[in-house]
DRENDOLUM-106285 format. One record per atom (N, C-alpha, C): residue in three letters; z, x, y negated. Coordinates in steps of 0.2 Angstrom, whole numbers, padded with zeros to 4 digits, always signed. Example, Ala and Ser with C-alpha at 12.3 -4.5 7.8 and 13.67 -1.06 7.14 Angstrom:
REM DRENDOLUM-106285
ALA+0039+0066+0028/ALA+0039+0062+0022/ALA+0039+0066+0016/SER+0035+0064+0011/SER+0036+0068+0005/SER+0039+0064+0000/
***
This chain:
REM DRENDOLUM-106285
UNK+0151+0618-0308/UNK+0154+0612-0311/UNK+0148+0607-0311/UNK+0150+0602-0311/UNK+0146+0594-0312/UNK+0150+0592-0318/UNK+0145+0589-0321/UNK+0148+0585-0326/UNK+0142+0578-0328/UNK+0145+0571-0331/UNK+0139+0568-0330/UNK+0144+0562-0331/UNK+0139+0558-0337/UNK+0143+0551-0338/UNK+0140+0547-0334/UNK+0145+0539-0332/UNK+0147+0535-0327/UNK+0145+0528-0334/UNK+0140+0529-0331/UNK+0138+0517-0334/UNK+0141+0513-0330/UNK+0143+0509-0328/UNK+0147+0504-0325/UNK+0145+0498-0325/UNK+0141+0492-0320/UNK+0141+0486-0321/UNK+0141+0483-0316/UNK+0144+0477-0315/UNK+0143+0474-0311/UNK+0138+0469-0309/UNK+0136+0468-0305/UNK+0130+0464-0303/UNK+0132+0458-0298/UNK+0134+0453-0301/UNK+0137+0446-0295/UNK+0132+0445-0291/UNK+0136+0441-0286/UNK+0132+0440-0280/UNK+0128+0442-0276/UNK+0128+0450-0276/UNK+0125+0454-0275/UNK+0125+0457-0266/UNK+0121+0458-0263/UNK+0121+0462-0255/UNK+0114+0466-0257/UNK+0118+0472-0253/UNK+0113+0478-0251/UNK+0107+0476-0248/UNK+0103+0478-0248/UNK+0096+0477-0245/UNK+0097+0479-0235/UNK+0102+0483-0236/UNK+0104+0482-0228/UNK+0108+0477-0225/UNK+0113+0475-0230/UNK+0116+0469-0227/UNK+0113+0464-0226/UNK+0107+0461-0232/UNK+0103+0456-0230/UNK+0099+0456-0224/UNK+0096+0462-0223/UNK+0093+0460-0216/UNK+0098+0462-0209/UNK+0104+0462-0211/UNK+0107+0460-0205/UNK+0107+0453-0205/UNK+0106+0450-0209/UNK+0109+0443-0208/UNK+0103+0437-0208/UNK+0096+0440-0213/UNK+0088+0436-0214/UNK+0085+0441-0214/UNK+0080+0438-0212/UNK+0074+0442-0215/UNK+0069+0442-0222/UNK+0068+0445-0226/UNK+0065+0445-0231/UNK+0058+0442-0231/UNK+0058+0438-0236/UNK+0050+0436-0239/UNK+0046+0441-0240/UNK+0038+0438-0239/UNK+0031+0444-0242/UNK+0034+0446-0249/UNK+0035+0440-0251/UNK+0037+0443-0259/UNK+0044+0446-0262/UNK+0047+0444-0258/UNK+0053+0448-0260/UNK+0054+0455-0257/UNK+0049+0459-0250/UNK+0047+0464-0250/UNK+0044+0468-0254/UNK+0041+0462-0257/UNK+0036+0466-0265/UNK+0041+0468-0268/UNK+0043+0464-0271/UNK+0048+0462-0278/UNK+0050+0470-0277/UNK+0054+0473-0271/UNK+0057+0478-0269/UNK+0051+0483-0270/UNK+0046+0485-0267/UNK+0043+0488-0268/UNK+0039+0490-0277/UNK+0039+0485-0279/UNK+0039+0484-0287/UNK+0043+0487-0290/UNK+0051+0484-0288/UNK+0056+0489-0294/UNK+0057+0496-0294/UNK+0055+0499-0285/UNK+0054+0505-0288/UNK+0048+0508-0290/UNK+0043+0506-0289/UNK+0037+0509-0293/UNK+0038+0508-0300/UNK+0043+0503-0303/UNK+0044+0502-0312/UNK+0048+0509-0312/UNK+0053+0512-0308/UNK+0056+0517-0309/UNK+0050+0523-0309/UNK+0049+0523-0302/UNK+0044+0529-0301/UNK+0039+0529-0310/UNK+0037+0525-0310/UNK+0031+0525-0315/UNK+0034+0527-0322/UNK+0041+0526-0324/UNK+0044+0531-0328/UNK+0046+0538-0329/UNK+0044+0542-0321/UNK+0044+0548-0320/UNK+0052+0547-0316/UNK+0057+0542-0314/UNK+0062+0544-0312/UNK+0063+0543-0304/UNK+0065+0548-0303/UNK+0064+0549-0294/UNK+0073+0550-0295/UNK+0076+0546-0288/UNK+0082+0541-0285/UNK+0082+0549-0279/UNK+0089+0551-0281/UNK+0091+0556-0277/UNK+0091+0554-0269/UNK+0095+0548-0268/UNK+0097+0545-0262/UNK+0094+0538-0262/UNK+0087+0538-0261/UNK+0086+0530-0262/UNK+0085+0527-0254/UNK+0090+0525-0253/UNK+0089+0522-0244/UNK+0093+0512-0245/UNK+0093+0508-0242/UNK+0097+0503-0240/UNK+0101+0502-0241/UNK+0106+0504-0242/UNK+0112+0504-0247/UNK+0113+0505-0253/UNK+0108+0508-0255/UNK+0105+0509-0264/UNK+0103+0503-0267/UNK+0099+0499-0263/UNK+0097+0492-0266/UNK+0100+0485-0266/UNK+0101+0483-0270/UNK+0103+0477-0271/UNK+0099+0472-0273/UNK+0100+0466-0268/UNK+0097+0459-0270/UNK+0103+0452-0271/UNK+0101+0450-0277/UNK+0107+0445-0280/UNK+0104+0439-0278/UNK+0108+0433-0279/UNK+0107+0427-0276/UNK+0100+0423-0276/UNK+0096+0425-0282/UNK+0090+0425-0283/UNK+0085+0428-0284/UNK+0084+0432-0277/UNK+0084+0440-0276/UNK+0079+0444-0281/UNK+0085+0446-0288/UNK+0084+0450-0290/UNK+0084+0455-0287/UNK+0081+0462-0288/UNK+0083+0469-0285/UNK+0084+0473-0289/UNK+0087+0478-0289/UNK+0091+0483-0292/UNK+0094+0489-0289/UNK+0093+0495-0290/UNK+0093+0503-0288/UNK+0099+0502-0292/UNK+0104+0506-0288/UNK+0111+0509-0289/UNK+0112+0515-0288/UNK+0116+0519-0290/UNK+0118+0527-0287/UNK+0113+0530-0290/UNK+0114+0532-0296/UNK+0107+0537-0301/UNK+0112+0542-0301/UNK+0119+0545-0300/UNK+0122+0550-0301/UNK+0117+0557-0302/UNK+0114+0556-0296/UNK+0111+0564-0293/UNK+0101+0563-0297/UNK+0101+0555-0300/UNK+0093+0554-0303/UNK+0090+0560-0305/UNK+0083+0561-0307/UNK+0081+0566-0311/UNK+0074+0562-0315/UNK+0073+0566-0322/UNK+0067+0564-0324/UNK+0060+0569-0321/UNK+0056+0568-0317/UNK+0052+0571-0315/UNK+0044+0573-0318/UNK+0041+0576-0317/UNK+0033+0576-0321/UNK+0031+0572-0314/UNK+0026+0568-0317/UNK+0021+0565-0313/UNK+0020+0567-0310/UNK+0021+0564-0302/UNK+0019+0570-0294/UNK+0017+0563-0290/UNK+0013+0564-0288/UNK+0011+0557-0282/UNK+0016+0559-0276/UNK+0016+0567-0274/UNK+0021+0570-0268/UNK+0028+0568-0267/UNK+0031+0568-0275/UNK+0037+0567-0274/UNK+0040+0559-0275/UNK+0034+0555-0277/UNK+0036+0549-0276/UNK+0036+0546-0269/UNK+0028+0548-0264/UNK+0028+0547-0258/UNK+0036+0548-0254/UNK+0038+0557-0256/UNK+0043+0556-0251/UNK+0049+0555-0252/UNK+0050+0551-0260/UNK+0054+0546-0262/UNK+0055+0538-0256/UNK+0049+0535-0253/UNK+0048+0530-0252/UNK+0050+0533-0243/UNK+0049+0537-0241/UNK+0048+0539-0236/UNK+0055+0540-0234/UNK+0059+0541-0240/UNK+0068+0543-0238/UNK+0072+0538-0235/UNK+0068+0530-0238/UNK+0068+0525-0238/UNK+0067+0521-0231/UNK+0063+0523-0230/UNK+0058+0522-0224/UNK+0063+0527-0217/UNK+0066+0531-0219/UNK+0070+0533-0212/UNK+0075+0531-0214/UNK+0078+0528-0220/UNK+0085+0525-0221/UNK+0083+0517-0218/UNK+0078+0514-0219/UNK+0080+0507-0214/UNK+0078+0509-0204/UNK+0072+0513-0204/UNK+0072+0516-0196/UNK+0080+0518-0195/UNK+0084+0522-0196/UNK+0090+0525-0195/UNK+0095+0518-0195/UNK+0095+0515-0198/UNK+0101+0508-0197/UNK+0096+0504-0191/UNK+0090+0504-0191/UNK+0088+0499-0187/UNK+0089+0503-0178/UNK+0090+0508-0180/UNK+0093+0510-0173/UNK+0098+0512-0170/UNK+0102+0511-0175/UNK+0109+0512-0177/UNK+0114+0509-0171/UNK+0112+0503-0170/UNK+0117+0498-0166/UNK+0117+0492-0172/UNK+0115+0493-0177/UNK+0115+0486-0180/UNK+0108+0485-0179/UNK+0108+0478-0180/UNK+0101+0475-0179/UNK+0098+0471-0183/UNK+0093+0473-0186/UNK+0089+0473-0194/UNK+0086+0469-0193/UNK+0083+0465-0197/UNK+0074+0460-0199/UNK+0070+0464-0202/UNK+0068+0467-0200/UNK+0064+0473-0202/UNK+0059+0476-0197/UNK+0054+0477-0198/UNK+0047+0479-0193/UNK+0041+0483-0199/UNK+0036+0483-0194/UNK+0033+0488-0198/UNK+0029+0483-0205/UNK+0027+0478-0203/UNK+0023+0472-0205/UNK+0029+0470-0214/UNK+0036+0471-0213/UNK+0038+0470-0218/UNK+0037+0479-0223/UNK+0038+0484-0221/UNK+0034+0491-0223/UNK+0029+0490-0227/UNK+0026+0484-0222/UNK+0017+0486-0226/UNK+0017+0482-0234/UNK+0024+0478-0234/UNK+0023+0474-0237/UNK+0027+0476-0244/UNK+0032+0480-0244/UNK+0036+0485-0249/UNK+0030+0489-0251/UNK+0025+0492-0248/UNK+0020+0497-0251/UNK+0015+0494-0252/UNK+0013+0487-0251/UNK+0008+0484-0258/UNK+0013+0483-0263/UNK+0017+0479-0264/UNK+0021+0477-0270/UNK+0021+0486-0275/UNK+0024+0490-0272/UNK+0024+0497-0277/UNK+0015+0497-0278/UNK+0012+0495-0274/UNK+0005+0499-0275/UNK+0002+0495-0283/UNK+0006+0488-0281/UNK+0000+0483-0287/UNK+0006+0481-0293/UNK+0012+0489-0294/UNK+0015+0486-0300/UNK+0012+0489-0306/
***
């Protein structure tokens, strides 16, 4: 059995961090921004069962925002499970970008979601 309460909110204006790069390419700083708001989560010990590109949302004033905590967990401090938190990430945009959809996405914006987490 599963059992597990449901918070609900809506977020206007909002596209997934995959739809956006079907359409632009994101800023140095808005790669941050992303790399930032997960390391705010990480740094509370909470590790994102399914965190890939469709988990993220940026609203019209590219806030960012984690969705889908269903499967979350509270973790004890592990640099390993954060790493391969980030890395689930990292084959969920490789995986669309190979897809037959065509991203704005390369390694040079990568490098740039892993400063932002490094200097939150």
């Amino acid at each position: 059995f599963y059992r597990a309460d449901l918070i609900t909110r809506q977020i206007p204006q909002t596209q997934t961090l995959a739809q956006r790069l079907t359409v632009t390419a994101l800023t140095t700083s808005l790669w941050q921004g992303v790399g930032k708001t997960i390391a705010r989560f990480h740094s509370e010990s909470i590790w994102h069962a399914d965190l890939n590109a469709r988990n993220i949302l940026i609203d019209c004033d590219d806030g960012v925002f984690l969705i889908d905590f269903d499967k979350a967990k509270i973790r004890p401090p592990d640099k390993k499970w954060r790493q391969d938190n980030l890395r689930r990430l990292s084959r969920s945009l490789h995986k669309i970008n190979t897809s037959g959809e065509s991203l704005h996405f390369d390694s040079d914006d990568w490098k740039q979601l892993v400063q932002g987490y490094n200097t939150f």
